[in-house]
C-alpha positions, 0 to 999 in steps of 0.5 A, a space after each residue: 258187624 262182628 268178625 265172627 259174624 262176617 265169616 260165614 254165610 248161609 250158603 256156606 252152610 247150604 254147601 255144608 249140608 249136601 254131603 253132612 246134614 247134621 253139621 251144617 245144622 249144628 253150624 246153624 244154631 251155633 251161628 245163630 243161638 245166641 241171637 235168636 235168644 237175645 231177640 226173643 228176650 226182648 219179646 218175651 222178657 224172660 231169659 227161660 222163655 227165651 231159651 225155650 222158644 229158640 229150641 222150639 225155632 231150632 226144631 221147627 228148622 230141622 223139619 223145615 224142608 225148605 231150609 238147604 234150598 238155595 234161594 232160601 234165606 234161613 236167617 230171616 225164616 229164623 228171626 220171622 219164627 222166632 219173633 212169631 212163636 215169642 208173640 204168641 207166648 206174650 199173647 198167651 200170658 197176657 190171656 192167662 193174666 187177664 183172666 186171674 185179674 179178672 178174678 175177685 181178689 178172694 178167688 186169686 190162687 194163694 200160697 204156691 206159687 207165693 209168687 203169683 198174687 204178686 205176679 196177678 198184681 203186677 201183671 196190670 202194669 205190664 198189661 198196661 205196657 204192653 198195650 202200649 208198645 202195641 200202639 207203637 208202630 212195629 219199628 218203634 216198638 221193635 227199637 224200645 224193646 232192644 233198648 230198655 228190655 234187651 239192654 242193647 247199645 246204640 252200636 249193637 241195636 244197629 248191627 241188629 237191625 242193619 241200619 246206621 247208627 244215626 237212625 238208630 237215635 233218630 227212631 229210638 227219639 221217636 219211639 220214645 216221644 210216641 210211648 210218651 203219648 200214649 202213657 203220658 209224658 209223667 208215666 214213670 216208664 216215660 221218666 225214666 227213658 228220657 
C-alpha cells in the first residue's frame, strides 16, 4: 500500500467529524474518490458514468446517517455502493440496448446521435461479454475486469483486492481459463488474454 494510503484511517476522520463534519467529508472523498472512480470504471467502462456514480455514492454517504459511527466501516459501505449502483447502470444499458437490438434494422433510431446504429451493432458483442463475465464466479469476474477493463498491474490489482501478488496470478489464471470456456478458447477476447 501506498504511503498516502497508509496515513489516514477511517477513524481518524470518525475523529475529524465530531467537532467539523463538513471537513472529514471533504477527507473522505479526497481519500477515496479516485478509487472509487477506478473501481467503477472497471464496471461500467466508461470514465463519464464512472465519475457520476462516485458523485452519486459520495451523496448517498453525506445522508448516510450511520457514516461517524464507530463501528461503521466506511470504506467498505463505499466500495459496496458503489459496486452496487454501477451494476445497476450495466444492468440498465444492457435492457435499453436489448430492446433496440430487438428492433428491426429499419426501426433502429438513425442520424443523431450518428453514433447509435454503431453503438446498436456493437452492443451484441458487449452483450455477449457481459454475459460472459456473468458466468464467472464474482472473484474471477472482479480480477478480469481490473485487468483487461481497468488497465491495472498485478501489484496494483493486489493492493486493491488486499491479497498477495501470487493470487493475484493465480486467480487471474483461472479467471482467464474459465472465460475460455465460456467463449470458447478461439474467441478473439480469449486470444487476446493469453
Amino acid at each position: 500500500m501506498s504511503n498516502q494510503r497508509r496515513k489516514g484511517s477511517d477513524p481518524d476522520l470518525k475523529l475529524i467529524s465530531r467537532s467539523d463534519p463538513r471537513r472529514a467529508m471533504d477527507l473522505v472523498v479526497q481519500r477515496y474518490r479516485d478509487r472509487l472512480t477506478w473501481h467503477a470504471l472497471c464496471i461500467v467502462k466508461d470514465r463519464q458514468e464512472a465519475a457520476d456514480a462516485v458523485q452519486e455514492v459520495f451523496i448517498k454517504a453525506m445522508r448516510e446517517r450511520r457514516l461517524w459511527n464507530p463501528e461503521f466501516e466506511i470504506r467498505a459501505w463505499l466500495f459496496r455502493v458503489t459496486t452496487n449502483l454501477c451494476y445497476n447502470i450495466v444492468r440498465d444499458k444492457n435492457r435499453r440496448s436489448g430492446i433496440l437490438a430487438a428492433m428491426p434494422e429499419e426501426q433502429v433510431p438513425q442520424g443523431r446521435p450518428p453514433a447509435i446504429r454503431e453503438t446498436v451493432l456493437r452492443g451484441q458483442v458487449r452483450k455477449g461479454m457481459l454475459e460472459a463475465l456473468n458466468a464467472l464466479s464474482p472473484k474471477h469476474r472482479e480480477i478480469i475486469m481490473l485487468r483487461y477493463y481497468g488497465g491495472l498491474s498485478y501489484r496494483e490489482i493486489a493492493e486493491e483486492l488486499q491479497i498477495r501478488l501470487g493470487t493475484v496470478m493465480s486467480r487471474l489464471s483461472r479467471a482467464k481459463t474459465n472465460l475460455g470456456r465460456v467463449l470458447g478458447p478461439e474467441h478473439p477476447l480469449v486470444v487476446e488474454a493469453r
